[in-house]
ROMI-345193 format. One record per residue: x, y, z of N, C-alpha, C in turn; residue number from 1; residue in three letters. Coordinates in steps of 0.02 Angstrom, whole numbers. Example, Ala and Ser with C-alpha at 12.3 -4.5 7.8 and 13.67 -1.06 7.14 Angstrom:
<site n_X="660" n_Y="-284" n_Z="390" ca_X="615" ca_Y="-225" ca_Z="390" c_X="660" c_Y="-165" c_Z="390" num="1" residuo="ala"/>
<site n_X="642" n_Y="-112" n_Z="354" ca_X="684" ca_Y="-53" ca_Z="357" c_X="645" c_Y="2" c_Z="394" num="2" residuo="ser"/>
//
This chain:
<site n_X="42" n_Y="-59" n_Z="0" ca_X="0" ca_Y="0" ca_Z="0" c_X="45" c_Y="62" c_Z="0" num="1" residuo="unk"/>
<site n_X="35" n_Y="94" n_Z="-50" ca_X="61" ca_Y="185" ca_Z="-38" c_X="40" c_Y="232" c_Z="-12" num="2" residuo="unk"/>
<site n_X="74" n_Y="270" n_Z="6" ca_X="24" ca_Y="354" ca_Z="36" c_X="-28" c_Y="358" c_Z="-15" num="3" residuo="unk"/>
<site n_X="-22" n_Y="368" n_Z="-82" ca_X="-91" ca_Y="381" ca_Z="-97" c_X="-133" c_Y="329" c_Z="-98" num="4" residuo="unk"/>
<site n_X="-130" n_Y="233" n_Z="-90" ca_X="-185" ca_Y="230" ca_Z="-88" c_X="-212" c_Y="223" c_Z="-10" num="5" residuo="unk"/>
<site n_X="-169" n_Y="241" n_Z="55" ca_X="-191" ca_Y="233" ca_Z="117" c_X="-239" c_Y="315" c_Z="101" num="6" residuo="unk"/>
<site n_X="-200" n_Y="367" n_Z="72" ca_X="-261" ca_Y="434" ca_Z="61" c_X="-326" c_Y="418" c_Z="44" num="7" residuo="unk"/>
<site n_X="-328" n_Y="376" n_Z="-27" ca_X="-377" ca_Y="349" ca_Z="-67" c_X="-433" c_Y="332" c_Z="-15" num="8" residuo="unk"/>
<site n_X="-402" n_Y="265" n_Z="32" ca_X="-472" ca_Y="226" ca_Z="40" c_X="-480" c_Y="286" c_Z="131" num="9" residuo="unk"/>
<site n_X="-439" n_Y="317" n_Z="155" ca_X="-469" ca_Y="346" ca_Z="221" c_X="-517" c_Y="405" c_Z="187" num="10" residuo="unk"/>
<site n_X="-501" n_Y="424" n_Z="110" ca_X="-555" ca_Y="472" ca_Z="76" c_X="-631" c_Y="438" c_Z="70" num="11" residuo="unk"/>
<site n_X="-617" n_Y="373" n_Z="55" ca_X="-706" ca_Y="333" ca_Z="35" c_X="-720" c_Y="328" c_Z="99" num="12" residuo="unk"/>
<site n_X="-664" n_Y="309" n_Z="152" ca_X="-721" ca_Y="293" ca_Z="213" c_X="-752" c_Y="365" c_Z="247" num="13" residuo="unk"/>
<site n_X="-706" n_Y="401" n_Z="263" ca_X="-707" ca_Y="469" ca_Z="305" c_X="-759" c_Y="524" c_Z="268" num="14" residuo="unk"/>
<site n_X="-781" n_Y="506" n_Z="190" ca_X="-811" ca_Y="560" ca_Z="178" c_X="-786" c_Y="654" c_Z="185" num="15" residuo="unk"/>
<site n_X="-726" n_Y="647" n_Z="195" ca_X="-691" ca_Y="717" ca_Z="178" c_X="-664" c_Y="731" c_Z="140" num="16" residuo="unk"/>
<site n_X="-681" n_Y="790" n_Z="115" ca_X="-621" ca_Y="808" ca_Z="39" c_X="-582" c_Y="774" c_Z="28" num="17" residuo="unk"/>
<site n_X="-550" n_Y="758" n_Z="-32" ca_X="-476" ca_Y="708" ca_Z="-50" c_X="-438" c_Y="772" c_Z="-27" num="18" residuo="unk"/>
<site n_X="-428" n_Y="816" n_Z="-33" ca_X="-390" ca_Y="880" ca_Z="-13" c_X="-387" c_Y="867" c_Z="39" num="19" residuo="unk"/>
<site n_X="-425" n_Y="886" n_Z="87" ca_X="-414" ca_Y="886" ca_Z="177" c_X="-387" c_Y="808" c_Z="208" num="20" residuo="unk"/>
<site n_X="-417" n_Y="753" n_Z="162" ca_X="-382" ca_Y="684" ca_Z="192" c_X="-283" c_Y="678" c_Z="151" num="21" residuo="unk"/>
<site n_X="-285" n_Y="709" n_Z="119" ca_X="-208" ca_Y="723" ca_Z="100" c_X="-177" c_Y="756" c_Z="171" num="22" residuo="unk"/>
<site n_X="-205" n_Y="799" n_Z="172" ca_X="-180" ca_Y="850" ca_Z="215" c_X="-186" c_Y="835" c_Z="282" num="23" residuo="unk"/>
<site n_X="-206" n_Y="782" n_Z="282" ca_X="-225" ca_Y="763" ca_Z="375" c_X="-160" c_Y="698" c_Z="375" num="24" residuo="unk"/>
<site n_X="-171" n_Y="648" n_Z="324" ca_X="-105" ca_Y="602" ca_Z="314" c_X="-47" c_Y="608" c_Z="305" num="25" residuo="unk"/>
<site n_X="-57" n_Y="684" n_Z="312" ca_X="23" ca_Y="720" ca_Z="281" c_X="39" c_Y="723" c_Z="332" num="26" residuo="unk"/>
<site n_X="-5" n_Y="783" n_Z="390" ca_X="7" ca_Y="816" ca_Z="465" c_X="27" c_Y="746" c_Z="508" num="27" residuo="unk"/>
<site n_X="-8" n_Y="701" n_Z="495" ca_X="-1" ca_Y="621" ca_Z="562" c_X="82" c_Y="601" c_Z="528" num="28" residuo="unk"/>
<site n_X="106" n_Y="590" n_Z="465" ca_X="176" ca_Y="569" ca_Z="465" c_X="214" c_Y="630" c_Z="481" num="29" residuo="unk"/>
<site n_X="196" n_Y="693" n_Z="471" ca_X="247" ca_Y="747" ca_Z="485" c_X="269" c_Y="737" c_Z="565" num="30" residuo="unk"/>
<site n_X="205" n_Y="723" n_Z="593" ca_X="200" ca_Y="743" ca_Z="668" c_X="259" c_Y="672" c_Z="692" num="31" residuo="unk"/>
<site n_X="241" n_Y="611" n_Z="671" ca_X="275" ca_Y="534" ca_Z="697" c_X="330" c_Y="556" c_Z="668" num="32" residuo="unk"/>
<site n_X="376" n_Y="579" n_Z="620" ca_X="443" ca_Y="600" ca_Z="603" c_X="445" c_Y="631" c_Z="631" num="33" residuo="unk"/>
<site n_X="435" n_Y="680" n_Z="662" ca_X="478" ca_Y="742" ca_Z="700" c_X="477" c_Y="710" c_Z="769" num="34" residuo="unk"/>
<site n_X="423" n_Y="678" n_Z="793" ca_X="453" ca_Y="642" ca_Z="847" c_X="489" c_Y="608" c_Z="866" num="35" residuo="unk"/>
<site n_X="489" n_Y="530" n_Z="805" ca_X="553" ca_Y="498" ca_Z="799" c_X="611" c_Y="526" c_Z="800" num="36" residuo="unk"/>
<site n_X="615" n_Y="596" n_Z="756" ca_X="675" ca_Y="631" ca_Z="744" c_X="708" c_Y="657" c_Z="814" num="37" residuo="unk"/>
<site n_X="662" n_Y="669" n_Z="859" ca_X="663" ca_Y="688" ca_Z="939" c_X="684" c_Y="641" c_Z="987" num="38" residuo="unk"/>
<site n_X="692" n_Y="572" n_Z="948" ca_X="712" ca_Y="507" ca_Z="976" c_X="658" c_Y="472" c_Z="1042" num="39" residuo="unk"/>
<site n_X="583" n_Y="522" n_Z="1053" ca_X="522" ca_Y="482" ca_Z="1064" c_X="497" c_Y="410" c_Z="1039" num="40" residuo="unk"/>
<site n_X="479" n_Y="377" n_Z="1070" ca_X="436" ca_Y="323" ca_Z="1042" c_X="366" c_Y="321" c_Z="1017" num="41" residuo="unk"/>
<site n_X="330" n_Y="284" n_Z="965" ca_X="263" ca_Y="308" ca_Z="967" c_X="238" c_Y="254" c_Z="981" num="42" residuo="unk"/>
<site n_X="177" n_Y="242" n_Z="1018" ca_X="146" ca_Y="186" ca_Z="1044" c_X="79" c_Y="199" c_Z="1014" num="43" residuo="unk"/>
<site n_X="44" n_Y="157" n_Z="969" ca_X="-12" ca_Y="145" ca_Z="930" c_X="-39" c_Y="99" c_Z="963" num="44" residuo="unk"/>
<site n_X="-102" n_Y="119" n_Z="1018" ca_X="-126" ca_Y="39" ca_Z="1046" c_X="-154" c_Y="13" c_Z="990" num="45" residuo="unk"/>
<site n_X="-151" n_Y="-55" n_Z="989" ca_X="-161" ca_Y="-128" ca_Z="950" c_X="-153" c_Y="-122" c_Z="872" num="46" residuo="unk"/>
<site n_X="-83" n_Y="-83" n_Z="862" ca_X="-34" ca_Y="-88" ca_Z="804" c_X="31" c_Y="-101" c_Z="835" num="47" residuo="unk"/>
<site n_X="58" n_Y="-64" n_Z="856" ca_X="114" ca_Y="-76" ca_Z="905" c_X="161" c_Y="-20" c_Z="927" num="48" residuo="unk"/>
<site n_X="243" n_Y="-25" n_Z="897" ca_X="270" ca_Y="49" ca_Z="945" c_X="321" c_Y="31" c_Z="892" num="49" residuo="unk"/>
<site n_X="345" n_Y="101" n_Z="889" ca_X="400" ca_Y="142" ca_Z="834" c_X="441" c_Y="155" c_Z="905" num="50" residuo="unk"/>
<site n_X="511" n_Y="138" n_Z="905" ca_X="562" ca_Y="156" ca_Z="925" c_X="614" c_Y="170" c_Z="888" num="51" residuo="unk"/>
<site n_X="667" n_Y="218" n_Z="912" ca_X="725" ca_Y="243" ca_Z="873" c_X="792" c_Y="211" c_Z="933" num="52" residuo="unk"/>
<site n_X="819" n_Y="182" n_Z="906" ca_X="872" ca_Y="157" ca_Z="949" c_X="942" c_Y="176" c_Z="918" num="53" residuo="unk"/>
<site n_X="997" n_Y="168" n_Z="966" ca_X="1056" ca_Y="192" ca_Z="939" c_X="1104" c_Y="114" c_Z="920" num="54" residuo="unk"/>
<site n_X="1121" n_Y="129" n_Z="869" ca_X="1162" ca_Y="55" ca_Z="884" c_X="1257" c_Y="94" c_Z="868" num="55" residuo="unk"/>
<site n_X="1293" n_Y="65" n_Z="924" ca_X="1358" ca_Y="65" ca_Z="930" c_X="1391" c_Y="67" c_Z="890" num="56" residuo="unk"/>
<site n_X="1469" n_Y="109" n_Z="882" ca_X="1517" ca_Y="90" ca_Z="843" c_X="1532" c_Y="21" c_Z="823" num="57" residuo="unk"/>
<site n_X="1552" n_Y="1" n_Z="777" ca_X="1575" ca_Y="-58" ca_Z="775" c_X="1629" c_Y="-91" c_Z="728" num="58" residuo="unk"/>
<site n_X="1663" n_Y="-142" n_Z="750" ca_X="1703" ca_Y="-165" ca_Z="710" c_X="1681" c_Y="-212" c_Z="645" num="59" residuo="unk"/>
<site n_X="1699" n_Y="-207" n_Z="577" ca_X="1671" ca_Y="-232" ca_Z="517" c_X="1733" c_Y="-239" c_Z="474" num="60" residuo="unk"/>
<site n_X="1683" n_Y="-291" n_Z="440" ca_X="1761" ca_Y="-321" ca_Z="371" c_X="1706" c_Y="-288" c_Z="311" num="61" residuo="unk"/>
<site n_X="1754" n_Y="-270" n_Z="241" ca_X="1751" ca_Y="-230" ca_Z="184" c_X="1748" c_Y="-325" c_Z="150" num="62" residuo="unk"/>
<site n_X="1675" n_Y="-350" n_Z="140" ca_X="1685" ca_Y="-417" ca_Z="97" c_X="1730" c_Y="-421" c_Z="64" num="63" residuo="unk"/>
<site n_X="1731" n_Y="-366" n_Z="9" ca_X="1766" ca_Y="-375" ca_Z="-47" c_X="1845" c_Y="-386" c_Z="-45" num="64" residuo="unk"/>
<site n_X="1874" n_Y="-325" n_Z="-6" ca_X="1949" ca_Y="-322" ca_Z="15" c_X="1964" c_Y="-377" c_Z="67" num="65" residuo="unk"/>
<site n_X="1911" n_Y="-398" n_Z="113" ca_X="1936" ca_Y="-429" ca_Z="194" c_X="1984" c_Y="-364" c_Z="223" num="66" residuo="unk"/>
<site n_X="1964" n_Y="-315" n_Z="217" ca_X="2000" ca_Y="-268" ca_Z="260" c_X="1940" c_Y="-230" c_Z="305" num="67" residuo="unk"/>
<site n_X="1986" n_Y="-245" n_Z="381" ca_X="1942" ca_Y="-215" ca_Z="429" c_X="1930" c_Y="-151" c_Z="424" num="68" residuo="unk"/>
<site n_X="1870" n_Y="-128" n_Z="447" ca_X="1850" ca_Y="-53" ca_Z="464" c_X="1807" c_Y="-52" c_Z="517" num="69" residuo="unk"/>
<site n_X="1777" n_Y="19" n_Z="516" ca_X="1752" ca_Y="46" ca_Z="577" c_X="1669" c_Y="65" c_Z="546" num="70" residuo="unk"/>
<site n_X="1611" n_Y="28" n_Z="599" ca_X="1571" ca_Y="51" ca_Z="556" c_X="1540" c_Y="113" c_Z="618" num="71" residuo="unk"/>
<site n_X="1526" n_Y="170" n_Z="579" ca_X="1499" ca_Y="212" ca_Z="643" c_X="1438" c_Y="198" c_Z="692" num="72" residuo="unk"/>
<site n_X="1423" n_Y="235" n_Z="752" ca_X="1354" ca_Y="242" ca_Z="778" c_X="1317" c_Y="267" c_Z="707" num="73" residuo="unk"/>
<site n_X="1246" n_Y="256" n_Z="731" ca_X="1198" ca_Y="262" ca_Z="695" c_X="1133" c_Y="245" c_Z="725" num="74" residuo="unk"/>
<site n_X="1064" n_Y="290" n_Z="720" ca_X="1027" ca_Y="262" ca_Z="756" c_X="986" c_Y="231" c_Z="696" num="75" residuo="unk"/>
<site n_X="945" n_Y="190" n_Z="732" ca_X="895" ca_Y="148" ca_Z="695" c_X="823" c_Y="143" c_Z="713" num="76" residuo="unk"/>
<site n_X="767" n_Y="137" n_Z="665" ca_X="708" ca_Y="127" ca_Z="660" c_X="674" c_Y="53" c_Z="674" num="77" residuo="unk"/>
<site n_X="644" n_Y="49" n_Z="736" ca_X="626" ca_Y="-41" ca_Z="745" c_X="564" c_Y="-18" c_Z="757" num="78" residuo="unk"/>
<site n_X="507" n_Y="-77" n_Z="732" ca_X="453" ca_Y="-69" ca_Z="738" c_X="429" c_Y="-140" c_Z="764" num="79" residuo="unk"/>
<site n_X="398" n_Y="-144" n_Z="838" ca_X="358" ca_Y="-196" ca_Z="868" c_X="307" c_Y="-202" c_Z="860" num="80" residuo="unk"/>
<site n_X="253" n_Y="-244" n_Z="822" ca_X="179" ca_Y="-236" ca_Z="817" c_X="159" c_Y="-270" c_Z="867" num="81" residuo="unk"/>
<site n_X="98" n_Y="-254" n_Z="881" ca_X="70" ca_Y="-258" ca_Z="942" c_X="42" c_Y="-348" c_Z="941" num="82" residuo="unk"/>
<site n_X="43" n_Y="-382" n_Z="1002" ca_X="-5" ca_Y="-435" ca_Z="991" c_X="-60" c_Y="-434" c_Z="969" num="83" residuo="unk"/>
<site n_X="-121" n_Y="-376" n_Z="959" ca_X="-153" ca_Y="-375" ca_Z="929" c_X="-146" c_Y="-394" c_Z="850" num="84" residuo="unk"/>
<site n_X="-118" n_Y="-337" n_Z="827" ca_X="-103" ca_Y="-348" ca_Z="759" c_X="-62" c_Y="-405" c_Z="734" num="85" residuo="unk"/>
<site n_X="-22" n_Y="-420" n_Z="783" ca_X="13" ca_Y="-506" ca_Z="767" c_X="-49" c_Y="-544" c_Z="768" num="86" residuo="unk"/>
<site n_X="-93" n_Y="-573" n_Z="790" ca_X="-156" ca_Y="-596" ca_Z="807" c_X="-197" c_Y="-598" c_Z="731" num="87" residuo="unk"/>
<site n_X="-231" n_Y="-542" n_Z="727" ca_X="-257" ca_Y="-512" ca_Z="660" c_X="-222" c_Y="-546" c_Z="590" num="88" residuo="unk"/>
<site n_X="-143" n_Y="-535" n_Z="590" ca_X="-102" ca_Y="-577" ca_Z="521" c_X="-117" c_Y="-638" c_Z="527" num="89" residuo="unk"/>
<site n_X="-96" n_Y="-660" n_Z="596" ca_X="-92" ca_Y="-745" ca_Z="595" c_X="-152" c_Y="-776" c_Z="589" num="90" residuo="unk"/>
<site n_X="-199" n_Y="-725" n_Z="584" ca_X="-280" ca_Y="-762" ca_Z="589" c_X="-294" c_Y="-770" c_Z="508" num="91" residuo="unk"/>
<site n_X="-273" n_Y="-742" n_Z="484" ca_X="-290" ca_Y="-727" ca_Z="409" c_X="-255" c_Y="-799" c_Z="370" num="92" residuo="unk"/>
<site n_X="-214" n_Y="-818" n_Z="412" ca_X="-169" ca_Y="-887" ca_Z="384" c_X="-112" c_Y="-872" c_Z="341" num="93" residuo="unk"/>
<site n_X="-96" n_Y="-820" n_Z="337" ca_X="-30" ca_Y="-812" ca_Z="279" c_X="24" c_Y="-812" c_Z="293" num="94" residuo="unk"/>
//
């Protein structure tokens, strides 16, 4: 699914302008990025939780050469879905 068709179908259900449901799906990711970006978590009851974690310097081999390097900090994006929504997939059988 893409931004426009998650716009698409919250437009058939919600009955609001395709304009204003753009503009409301825009404001909800602007708002979850700038928080992430704030290194907040977001907790969606019965979807699950967006965390930003840091992961460590570290030591790494270059496959190609086998020559060691350094790989930097960096934070990262992990997403836990909720038992609910684990529930919901596994029910569907796929």
């Amino acid at each position: 699914m893409t931004k426009a068709d998650l716009i698409e179908n919250i437009w058939l259900k919600t009955g609001f302008s395709k304009k204003d449901t753009a503009e409301i799906v825009e404001a909800a990711f602007d708002l979850m990025k700038s928080t992430l970006e704030e290194g907040e978590m977001i907790k969606i009851a019965g979807f699950g939780n967006f965390v930003v974690q840091n992961k460590a310097t570290r030591r790494g081999r270059n496959p190609q050469t086998g020559e060691a390097i350094e790989i930097s900090s960096r934070n990262i994006l992990t997403f836990k879905p909720s038992q609910i929504l684990k529930g919901a997939i596994n029910a569907n059988g796929k």
